[in-house]
N, C-alpha and C positions, 0 to 999 in steps of 0.2 A: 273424345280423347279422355282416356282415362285419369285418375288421380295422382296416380304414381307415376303414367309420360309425362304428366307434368310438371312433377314435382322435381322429377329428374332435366328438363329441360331448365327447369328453373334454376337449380346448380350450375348449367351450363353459363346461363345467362352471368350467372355471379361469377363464374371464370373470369368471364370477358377483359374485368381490370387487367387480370396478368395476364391474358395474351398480348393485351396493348403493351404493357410493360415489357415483356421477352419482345413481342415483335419492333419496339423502338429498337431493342438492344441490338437484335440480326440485322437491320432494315438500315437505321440512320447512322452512317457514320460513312468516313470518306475511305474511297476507294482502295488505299493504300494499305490500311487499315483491317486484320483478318479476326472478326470475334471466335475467340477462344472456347466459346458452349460456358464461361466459367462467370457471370454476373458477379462474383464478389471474392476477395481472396480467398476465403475459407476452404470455397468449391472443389480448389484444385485435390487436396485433400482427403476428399471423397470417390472420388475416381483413380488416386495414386491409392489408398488404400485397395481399391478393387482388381487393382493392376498388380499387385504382391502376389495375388492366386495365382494368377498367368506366368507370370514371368520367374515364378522359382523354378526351380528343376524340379518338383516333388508337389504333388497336390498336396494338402492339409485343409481341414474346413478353418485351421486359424491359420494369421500370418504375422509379422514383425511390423515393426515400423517405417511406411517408406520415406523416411529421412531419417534412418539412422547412414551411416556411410558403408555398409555391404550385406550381404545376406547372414553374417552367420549371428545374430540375433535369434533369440527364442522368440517361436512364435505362440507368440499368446493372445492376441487379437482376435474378437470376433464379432461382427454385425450382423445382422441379416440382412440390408441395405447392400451391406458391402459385395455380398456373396450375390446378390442377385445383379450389382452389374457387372461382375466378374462373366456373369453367366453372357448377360448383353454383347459384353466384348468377345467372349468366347463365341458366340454366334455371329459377329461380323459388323456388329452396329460399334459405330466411330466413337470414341473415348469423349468426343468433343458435342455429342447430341444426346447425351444419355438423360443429364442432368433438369435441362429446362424441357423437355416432355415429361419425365418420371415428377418432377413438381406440379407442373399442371393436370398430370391425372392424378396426383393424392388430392391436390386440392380440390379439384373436380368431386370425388369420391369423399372431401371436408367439408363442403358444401354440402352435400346431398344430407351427409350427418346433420348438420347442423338445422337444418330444416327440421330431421326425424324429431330431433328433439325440440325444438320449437311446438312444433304440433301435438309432442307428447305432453309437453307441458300447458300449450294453451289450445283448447281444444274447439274454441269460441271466439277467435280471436275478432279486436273491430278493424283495424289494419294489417291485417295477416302477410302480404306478400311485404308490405310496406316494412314493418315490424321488423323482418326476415334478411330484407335490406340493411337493417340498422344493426344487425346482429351479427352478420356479414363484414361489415365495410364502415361501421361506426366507429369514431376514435374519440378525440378529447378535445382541447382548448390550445394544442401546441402552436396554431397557426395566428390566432388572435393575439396570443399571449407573446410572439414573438413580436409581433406588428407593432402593440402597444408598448413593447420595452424597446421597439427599435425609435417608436415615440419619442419614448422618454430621457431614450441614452442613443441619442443618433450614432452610427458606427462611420467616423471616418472613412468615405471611401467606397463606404458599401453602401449599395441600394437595400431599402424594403423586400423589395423582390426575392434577391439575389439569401438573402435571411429569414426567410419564410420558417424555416424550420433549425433556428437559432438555438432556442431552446430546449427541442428533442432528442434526447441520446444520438450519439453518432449521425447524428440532421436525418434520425428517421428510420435507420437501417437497423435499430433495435428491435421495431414492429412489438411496438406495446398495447396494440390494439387486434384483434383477431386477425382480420385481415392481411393488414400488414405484415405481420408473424411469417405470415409462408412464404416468401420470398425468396428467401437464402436458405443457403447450405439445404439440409434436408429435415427442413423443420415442416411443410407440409404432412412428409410421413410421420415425422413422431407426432402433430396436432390430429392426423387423421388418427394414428391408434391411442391418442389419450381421450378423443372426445367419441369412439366409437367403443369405448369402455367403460365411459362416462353413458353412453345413451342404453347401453345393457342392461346397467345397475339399477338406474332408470326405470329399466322394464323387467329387474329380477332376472336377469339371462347370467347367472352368476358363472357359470361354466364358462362361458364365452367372456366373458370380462375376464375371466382370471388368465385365460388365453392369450389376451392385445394385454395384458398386463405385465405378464412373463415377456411379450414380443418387443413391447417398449422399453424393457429393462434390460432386455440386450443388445439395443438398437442405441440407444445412448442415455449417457451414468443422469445427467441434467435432469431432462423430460421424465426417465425411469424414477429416477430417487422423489422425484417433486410429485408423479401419480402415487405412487406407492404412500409417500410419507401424507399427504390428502385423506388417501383412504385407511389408513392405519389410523388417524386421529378421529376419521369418520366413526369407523366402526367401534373406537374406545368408546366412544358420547354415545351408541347407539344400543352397545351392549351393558356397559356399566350404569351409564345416568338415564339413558330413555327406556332401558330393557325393552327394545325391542328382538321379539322373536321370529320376524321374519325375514333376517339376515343368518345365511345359514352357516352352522359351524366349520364347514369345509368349505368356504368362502375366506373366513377370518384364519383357518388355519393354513390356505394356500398363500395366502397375502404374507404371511408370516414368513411362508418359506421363499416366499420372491424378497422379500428385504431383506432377511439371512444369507439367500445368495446374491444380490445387489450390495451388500457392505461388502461380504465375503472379497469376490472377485475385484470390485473397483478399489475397495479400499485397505484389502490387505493382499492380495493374492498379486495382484499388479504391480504392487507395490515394491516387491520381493526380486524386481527387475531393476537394475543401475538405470536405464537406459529409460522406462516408464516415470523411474520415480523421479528422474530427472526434468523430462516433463510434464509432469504433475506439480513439482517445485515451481517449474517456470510459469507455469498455466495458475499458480496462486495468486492470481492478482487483484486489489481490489478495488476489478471495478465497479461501482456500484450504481444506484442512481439516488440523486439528491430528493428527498422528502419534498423540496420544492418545484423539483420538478414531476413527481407524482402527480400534487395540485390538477395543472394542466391535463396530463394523461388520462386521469380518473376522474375529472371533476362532474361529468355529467352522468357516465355510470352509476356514482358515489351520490350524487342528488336523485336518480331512480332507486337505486338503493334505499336510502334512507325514505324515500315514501310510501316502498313497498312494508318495510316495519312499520310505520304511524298508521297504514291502513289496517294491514293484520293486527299487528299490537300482538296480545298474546297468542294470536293462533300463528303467528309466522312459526314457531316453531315446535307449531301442531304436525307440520307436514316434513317428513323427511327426505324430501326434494332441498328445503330450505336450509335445513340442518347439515345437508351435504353439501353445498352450496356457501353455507358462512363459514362451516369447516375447510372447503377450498382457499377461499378466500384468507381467512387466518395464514393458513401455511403456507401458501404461496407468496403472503405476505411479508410472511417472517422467513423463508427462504431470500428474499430477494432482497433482506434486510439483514442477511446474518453475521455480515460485519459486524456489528454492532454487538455481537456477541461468542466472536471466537474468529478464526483465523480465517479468510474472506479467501474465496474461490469462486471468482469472475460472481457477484451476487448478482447481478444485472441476465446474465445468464439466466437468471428465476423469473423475470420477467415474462418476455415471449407473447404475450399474449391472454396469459395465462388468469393473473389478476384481475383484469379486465372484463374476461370471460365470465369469471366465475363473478362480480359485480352485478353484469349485464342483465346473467340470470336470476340473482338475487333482486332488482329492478323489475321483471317483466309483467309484476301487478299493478308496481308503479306505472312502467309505459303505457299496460292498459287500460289504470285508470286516466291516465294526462290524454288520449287517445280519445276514451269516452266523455272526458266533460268536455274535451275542443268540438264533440259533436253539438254541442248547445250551445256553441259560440258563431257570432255573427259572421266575424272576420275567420272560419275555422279552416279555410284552403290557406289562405296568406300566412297564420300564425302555424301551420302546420308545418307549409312549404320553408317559413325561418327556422322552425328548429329543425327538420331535416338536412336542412343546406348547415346549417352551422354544426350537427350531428358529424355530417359526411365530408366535413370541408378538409381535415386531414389531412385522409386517404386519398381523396381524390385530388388535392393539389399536389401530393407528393407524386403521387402513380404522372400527375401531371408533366409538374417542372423535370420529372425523369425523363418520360417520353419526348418531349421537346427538346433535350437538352442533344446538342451534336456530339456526338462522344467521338473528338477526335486526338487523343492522347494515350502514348499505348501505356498497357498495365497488363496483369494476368487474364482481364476480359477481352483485351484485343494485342494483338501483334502484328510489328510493321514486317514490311518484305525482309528487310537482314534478318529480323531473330528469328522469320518463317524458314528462311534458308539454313541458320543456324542451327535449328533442330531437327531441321531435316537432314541435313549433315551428320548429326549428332546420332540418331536413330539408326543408318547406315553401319556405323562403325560401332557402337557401344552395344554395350552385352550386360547382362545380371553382372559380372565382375570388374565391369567397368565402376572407377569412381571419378567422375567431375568434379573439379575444385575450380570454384572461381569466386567473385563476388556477389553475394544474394542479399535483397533490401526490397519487402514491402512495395516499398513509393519508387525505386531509384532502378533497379537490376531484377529482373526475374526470372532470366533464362534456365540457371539452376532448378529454380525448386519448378518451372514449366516439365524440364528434360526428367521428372519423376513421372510425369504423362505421357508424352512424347518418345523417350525411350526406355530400354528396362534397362538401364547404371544408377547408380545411389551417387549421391550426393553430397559431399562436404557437409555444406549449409544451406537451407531451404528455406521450408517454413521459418517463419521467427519466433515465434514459441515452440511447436513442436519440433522442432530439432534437436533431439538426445545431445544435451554438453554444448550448448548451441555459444555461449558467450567463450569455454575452453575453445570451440574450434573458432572461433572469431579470432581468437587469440591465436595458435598457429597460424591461419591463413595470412597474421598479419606478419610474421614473423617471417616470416614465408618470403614474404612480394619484399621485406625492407633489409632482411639477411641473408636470404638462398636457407634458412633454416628447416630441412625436412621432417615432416612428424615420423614418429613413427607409423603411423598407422598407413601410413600412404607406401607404405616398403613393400614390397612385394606385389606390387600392385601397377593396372593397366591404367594409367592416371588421363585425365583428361581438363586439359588445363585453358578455361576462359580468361582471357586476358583485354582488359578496356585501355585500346587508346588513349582515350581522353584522360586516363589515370598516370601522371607520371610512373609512378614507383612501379604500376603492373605493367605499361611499358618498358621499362627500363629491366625490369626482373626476365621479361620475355625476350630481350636480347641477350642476357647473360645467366641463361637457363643453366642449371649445376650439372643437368644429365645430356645426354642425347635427345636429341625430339623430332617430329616429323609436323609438319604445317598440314592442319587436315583443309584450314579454310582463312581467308585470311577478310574479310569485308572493311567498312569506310571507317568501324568502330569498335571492330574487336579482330582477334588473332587468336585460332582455336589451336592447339598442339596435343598429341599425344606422345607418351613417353611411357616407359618401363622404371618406376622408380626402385632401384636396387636398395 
């Protein structure tokens, strides 16, 4: 077998976490219970973006926002993500299967990178596959660090167990370690085209790097602004203070032109839309991560780190591997920190993996030296197999407590039989000019911003950030259900109105409807209606 079936089978292998992980999500949950293809809110998102192609009356390679409330939005959007499962659906594959195979083939194909570069960098390695593991699927100290504060500050109520990942951003779902990162939303593909631009550079393929450079920077503003603004500081250090001459001028002057059009578009051009810059206001939020929670995340990256500089000393930044590599680090650091220095847009966002990455590699003389002296150590399988298992303990207890975990509570990853019927009802009757108004919450109601997938009508209120004017329409809807007070916007329009039982006031509103209405569906805990609001 050759080196490259193997090296490709080896990527396979490092899949396998996330297949466990998708395959709990499909597999373990009760009967009742329909997974939605969408593992975390965000997802839906992604596929209602890809569903604007299909469902206007007019192709366009851009599109609008699908949670604004109707089509006549400028369409100024555009992905390549977005367009290619446009294309999926246009061929016949289910809106609900796209998402968790298109991640595990980037990943598949982030893997195989990550390897290239591995062996571009150590070419001699003493734990090669091992190493590759840890490069993979390595994280930090968030699982110890919880243990011993749940030590220290017992949590009423709660087990050890059950707080495993206490201290971790979001208990986890931030993916602050390589691995982790590809989970959600479609962070596999933007990781595959940052580190397969990263392995070019690598190897002087500048053409081809400036290519996944341009592709990330259209694919999304985060992962694009954070490669770009990396290699913009790279190549300042490389041309001004190392004069190095083997980065070539139409490398630095393409780079140029991809952040001139990345400000450009994200930051003024988008801007110049009510409806964008609206959420773009909403999406300023700061969320960050605490310095003390860094600690944990980075703490053993950041101890390989710092022994690959006391080995090298001055040659560490002989070699411009390193120098691209500390330059990551820097910016990603101060991206994911830039709160602290101007008005805060989701800084945790800067995260991803990202930091860590670029540590890791900064580290990998360190790991091979800790590697080579455990070879002259008596006990060197047992001390080996401790910091591996403490390396991996993480990932692999997160991927863990996920996959065990019964997931029997519906949310946008799974739906029970009413809201299956509900949107199948829903899909029937609605059209591009349909608008659904009902009640939409994250944690609580999701049928709304669901029926952005499920059918093609716009929606009131959806998403909770991305919904253009989302807290103004919060505000009619409530006016709505506690006066019979009509928005304007809803005039002239094929309304489609979800109404919850269990809610007095939308009860009560749904017997003393202002218009005419037809009962489309009436189930044990909602009452759907459609009406002509004049």
């Amino acid at each position: 077998m050759s080196r490259q079936t193997k090296n490709w089978l080896f990527a396979g292998l490092l899949t396998v976490p996330m297949i466990i992980f998708f395959g709990s999500y499909w597999l373990y949950h009760p009967s009742y219970l329909t997974p939605t293809g969408f593992t975390q809110y965000d997802n839906v998102g992604y596929i209602a973006y890809a569903k604007q192609y299909l469902d206007a009356d007019n192709f366009s390679f851009f599109y609008s926002n699908p949670f604004n409330d109707s089509g006549q939005y400028p369409l100024i959007y555009f992905q390549t993500q977005s367009l290619f499962f446009a294309f999926l659906i246009w061929i016949g594959i289910s809106a609900n299967v796209i998402l968790i195979p298109f991640t595990l083939i980037c990943s598949f194909f982030c893997f195989r990178i990550l390897i290239a570069i591995f062996d571009h960098l150590i070419p001699k390695p003493v734990y090669r596959r091992l190493s590759i593991i840890l490069f993979a699927w390595g994280g930090g100290l968030f699982v110890v660090s919880s243990i011993l504060f749940q030590i220290a500050s017992p949590i009423s109520g709660e087990t050890i167990w059950n707080n495993l990942f206490l201290i971790d951003p979001g208990g986890g779902s931030w993916g602050l370690s390589f691995g982790r990162s590809l989970f959600f939303s479609c962070e596999a593909y933007y990781h595959l085209l940052f580190m397969a631009s990263i392995l070019f550079i690598l190897k002087k393929k500048w053409k081809f790097a400036l290519l996944l450079i341009f592709l990330l920077s259209i694919s999304h503003p985060f992962s694009g602004i954070e490669l770009i603004s990396i290699l913009c500081v790279w190549t300042t250090v490389e041309k001004i203070i190392v004069r190095n001459k083997n980065i070539p001028w139409f490398f630095i002057f393409g780079l140029v032109l991809i952040l001139t059009f990345h400000a450009w578009y994200y930051l003024y051009y988008l801007n110049q839309f009510s409806d964008h810059k609206s959420v773009s206001e909403q999406y300023s939020l700061n969320w960050y991560i605490k310095i003390v929670r860094m600690i944990p995340a980075y703490a053993i990256v950041f101890a390989l780190s710092f022994c690959s500089i006391r080995l090298l000393k001055k040659n560490f930044f002989h070699s411009f591997y390193n120098r691209l590599f500390t330059c990551w680090f820097i910016t990603a650091f101060l991206l994911a920190k830039h709160e602290l220095f101007m008005k805060p847009m989701q800084p945790i966002h800067f995260t991803r993996g990202y930091i860590w990455t670029s540590l890791f590699l900064i580290g990998l003389p360190g790991l091979e030296y800790l590697f080579h002296q455990l070879q002259k150590v008596k006990y060197k399988k047992y001390i080996i197999g401790i910091f591996v298992s403490l390396f991996l303990l993480d990932n692999f207890m997160w991927i863990f407590q996920y996959s065990i975990y019964y997931h029997n509570g519906k949310s946008t990853s799974y739906i029970n039989t009413e809201e299956k019927d509900i949107l199948t009802a829903l899909n029937k009757i609605c059209t591009n000019k349909t608008l659904i108004i009902g009640f939409s919450d994250e944690r609580v109601e999701t049928i709304p911003y669901l029926a952005t997938i499920y059918t093609k009508a716009y929606t009131w209120t959806s998403h909770t950030f991305t919904t253009p004017f989302a807290a103004k329409k919060r505000i009619a809807y409530n006016l709505f259900i506690q006066q019979g007070i009509i928005d304007t916007a809803w005039r002239e329009r094929d309304a489609v109105f979800i109404f919850r039982k269990n809610d007095a006031a939308e009860w009560e509103r749904s017997l003393s409807f202002p218009y005419s209405k037809t009962t489309i569906l009436e189930t044990a805990n909602y009452k759907i209606v459609s009406a002509w609001i004049r």
